[in-house]
N, C-alpha and C positions, 0 to 999 in steps of 0.2 A: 504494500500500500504506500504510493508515493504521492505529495503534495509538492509543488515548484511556486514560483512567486519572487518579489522580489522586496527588498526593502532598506531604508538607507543605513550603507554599509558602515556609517560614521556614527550609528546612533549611539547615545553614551551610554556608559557600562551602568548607571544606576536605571536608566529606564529597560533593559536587559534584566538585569534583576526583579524590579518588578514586574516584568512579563512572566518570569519563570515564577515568582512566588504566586501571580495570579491563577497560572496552569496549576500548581499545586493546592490550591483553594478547590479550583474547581472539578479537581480531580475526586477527593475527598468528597466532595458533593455528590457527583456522580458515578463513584465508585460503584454502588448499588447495582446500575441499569448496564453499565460497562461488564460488569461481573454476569449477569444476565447476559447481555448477544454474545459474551465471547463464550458461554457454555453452550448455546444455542446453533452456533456457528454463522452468527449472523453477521456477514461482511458489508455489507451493507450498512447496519446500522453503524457497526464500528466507526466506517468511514465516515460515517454522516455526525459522528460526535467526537472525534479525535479530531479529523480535519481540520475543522474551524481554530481549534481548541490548541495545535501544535502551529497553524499558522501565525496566531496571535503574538506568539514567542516573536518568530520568524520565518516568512512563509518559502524559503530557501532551505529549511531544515525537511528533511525527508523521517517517514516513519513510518513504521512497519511493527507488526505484531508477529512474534517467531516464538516455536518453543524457547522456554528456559534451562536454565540449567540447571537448579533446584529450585524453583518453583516451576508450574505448571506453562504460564506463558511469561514472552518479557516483552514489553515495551520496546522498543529502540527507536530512539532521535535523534537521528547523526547528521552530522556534517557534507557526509556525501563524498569524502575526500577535497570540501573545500576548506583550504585552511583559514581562510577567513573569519569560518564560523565554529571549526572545531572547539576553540573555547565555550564559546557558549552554549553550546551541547554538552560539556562535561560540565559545564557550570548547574546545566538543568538535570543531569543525574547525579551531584552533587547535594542538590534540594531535596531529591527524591524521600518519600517515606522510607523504612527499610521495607525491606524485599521481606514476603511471608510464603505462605502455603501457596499462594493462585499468582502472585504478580513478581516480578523484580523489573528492575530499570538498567538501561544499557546507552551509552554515548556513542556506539558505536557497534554495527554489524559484529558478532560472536560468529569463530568456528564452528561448523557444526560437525560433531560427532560420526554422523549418520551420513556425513555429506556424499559417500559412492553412491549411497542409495536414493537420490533425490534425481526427480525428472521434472522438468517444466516445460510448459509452449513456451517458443524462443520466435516468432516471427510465423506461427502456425505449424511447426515443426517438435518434435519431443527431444528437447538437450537434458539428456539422462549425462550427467558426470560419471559415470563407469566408462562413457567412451571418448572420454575427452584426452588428449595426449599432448603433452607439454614439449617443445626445447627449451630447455635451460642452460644457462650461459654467467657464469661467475665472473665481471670483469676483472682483472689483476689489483689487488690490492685495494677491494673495492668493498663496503659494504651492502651487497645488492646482490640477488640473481635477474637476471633479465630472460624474459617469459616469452616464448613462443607460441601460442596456444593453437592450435586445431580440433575439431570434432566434422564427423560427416556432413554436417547439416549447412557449416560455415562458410561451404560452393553456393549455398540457395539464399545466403540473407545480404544483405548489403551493408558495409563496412559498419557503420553506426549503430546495428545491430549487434552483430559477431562483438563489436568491442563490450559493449552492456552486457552481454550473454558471461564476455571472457571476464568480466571486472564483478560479476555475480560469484562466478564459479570461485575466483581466488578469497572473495570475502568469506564463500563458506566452508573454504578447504582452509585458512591462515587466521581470517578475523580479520577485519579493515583494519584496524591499527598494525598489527605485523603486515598486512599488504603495503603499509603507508610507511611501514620502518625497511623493510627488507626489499620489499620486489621494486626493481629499478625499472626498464622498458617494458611496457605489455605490447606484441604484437599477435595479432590474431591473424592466423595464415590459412588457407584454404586449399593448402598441402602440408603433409604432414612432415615436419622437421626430421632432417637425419638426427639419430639417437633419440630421438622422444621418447617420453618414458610416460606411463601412466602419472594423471594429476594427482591420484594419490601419495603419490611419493613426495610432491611440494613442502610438506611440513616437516619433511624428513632432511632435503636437502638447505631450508633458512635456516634447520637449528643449528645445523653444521656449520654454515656461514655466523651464525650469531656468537658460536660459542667462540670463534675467533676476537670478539669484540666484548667480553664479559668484563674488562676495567675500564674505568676512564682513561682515554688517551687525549695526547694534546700533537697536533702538528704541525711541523712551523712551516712557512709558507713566504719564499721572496719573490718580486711581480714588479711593478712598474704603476704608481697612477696615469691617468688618462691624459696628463703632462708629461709624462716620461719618467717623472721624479722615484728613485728606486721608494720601496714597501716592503716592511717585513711586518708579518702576522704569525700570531699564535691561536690556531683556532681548536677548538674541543670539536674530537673526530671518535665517531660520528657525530655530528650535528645535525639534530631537526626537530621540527618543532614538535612533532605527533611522542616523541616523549616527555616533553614539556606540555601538554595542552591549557593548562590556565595562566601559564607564563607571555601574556600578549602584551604587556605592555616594554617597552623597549626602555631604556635608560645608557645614556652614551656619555660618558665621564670621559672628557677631555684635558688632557693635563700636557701643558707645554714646558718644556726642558730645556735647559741652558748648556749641557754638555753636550757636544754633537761631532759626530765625524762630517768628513766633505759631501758623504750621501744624505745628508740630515737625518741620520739616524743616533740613537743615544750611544753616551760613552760613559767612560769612568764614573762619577758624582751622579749622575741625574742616572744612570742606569740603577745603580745602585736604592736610590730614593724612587725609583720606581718599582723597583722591585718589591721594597718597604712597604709601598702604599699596597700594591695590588696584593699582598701577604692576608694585611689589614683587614684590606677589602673582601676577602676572600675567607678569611673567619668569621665574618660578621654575615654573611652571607649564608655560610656553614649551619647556620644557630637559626634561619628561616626556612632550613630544610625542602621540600620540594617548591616553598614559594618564590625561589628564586636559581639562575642558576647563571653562572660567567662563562659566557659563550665567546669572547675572543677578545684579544687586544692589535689594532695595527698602532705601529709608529709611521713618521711619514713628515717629514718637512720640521721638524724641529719641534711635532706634537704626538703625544699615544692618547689615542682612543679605545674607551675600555668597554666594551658593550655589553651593558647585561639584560638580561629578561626574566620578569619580574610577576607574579601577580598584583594587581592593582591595589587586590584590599590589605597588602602584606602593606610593611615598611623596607624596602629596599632602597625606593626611592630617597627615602628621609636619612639610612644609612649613608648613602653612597654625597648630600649634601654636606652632612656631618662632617664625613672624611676628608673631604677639599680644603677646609678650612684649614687643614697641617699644611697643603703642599706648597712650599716656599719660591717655587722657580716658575716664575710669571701668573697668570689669573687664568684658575682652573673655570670649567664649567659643567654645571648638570644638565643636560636635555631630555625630558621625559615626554614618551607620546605613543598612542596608541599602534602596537604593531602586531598584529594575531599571525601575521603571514611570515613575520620575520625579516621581511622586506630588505632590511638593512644590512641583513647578513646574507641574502639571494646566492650571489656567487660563492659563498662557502657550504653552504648545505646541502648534505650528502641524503 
């Protein structure tokens, strides 16, 4: 069950909030009659009082009623794979009641168990996943597999199609979130890939890939700005935001240095006091646990920029103003501003 729409993307984070605390009113209200069509199997009605009711949030957010996992059905109001809105979908399963005997809440498509055994119309056609067949393709050094998909059916649909079909199957063989951490290119082919292997094996071959990646790493990174002017970066690898989801709002702690080489990058004194602050900054940050998280620093022209991403209703912001106040070598600055997409770190994220 999918609702589309659209709504301004800018709207603030407290009227957000009370959209979701509203669905949560009215949820409670209507629990009763919900609890009724869904024993009944009534799709229809479902649609006809969810609809409304998950628009209201945001009429971009999609939703759907799937078995659960210990309870009987679950909700789910996701994002869709748009990062825009991923916050606010786990903000609204966040609010959620807790999960009992008949309902839980879900931000995001769940793996399903059973997923060989599932057949759906696909464009009037039966895409049963027992006969879906994948290539997969690890790139060097990468954290991704890149997805080949094929099934018989995907000669008779038209590209827009087969891709829905293929982004269905992965949500319920992985879960959208590990589809959104792990799988890199989806391409749907209408031959089947030399080596393909049964879809079944997908969850077999990301854990493999994942368990490559079970510490924080950091990688450093030297480039050029769009001047010429050399760049060196330190960014947290992997980086993206689908493990951070309430982490939208950006904060970019800029601190200018007085020690520099001829590439205006730092040296002696000011490397050292930089290092000092971002230590700092980095235990204080520590102590807000998943509300916050230091996703990278570039230097660059005689300045390091520190950017972190934060939840709104935490204090990192107010941290990271604090901290400035020590840094002795020219006039630091805080910029805080809404970022769900991560926008600002586009070309580092893996």
């Amino acid at each position: 069950m999918r609702l589309f729409g659209r709504k301004d993307v800018e709207e603030e984070a407290g009227g957000q909030d009370e959209a979701v605390a509203e669905f949560w009113t009215w949820w409670q209200e209507t629990r009763p009659r919900l609890d009724s069509l869904v024993a009944e199997g009534e799709a229809a009605g479902l649609e006809e009082c969810l609809a409304p009711a998950v628009s209201a949030i945001h009429p971009e957010l999609v939703w759907e009623v799937a078995p659960g996992r210990e309870a009987a059905h679950a909700l789910v109001v996701t994002a869709a794979g748009d990062a825009e809105l991923r916050p606010l979908a786990h903000r609204w399963a966040r609010a959620a009641p807790a999960a009992d005997l008949l309902w839980e809440f879900h931000p995001s498509r769940q793996a399903n168990p059973q997923a060989a055994e599932l057949t759906i119309e696909v464009g009037g056609y039966a895409f049963a996943l027992d006969k879906l067949m994948l290539g997969l393709r690890v790139p060097r050094n990468q954290p991704r597999v890149d997805v080949a998909a094929y099934h018989p059916i995907f000669a008779e649909l038209d590209e827009e199609t087969r891709m829905e079909a293929t982004l269905l199957a992965l949500d319920w063989l992985l879960g959208e979130d590990d589809v959104a951490r792990w799988v890199g290119e989806i391409t749907p082919a209408t031959f089947q890939p030399i080596d393909a292997v049964a879809a079944v094996h997908l969850p077999a071959v990301v854990a493999d890939v994942a368990s490559g990646y079970a510490e924080d790493e950091w990688a450093l990174l030297q480039g050029q700005t769009a001047t010429g002017v050399p760049l060196i970066a330190t960014v947290r690898h992997p980086l993206r935001p689908v493990d951070h989801p309430l982490c939208d709002q950006h904060i970019a702690i800029t601190l200018p240095y007085a020690h520099r080489d001829e590439n205006g990058l730092p040296v002696d004194g000011s490397l050292e006091a930089l290092r000092d602050f971002e230590e700092r900054l980095a235990a204080r940050l520590l102590k807000l646990g998943d509300d916050a998280v230091l996703a990278a620093h570039l230097s660059t022209e005689g300045h390091r920029i520190i950017h972190v991403y934060a939840d709104p209703t935490g204090d990192a912001a107010i941290h990271a103003k604090e901290l400035i106040v020590s840094w002795e070598e020219g006039e630091p600055r805080v910029d805080v501003a809404a970022d769900p997409g991560w926008t600002a770190l586009a070309p580092f994220l893996t």
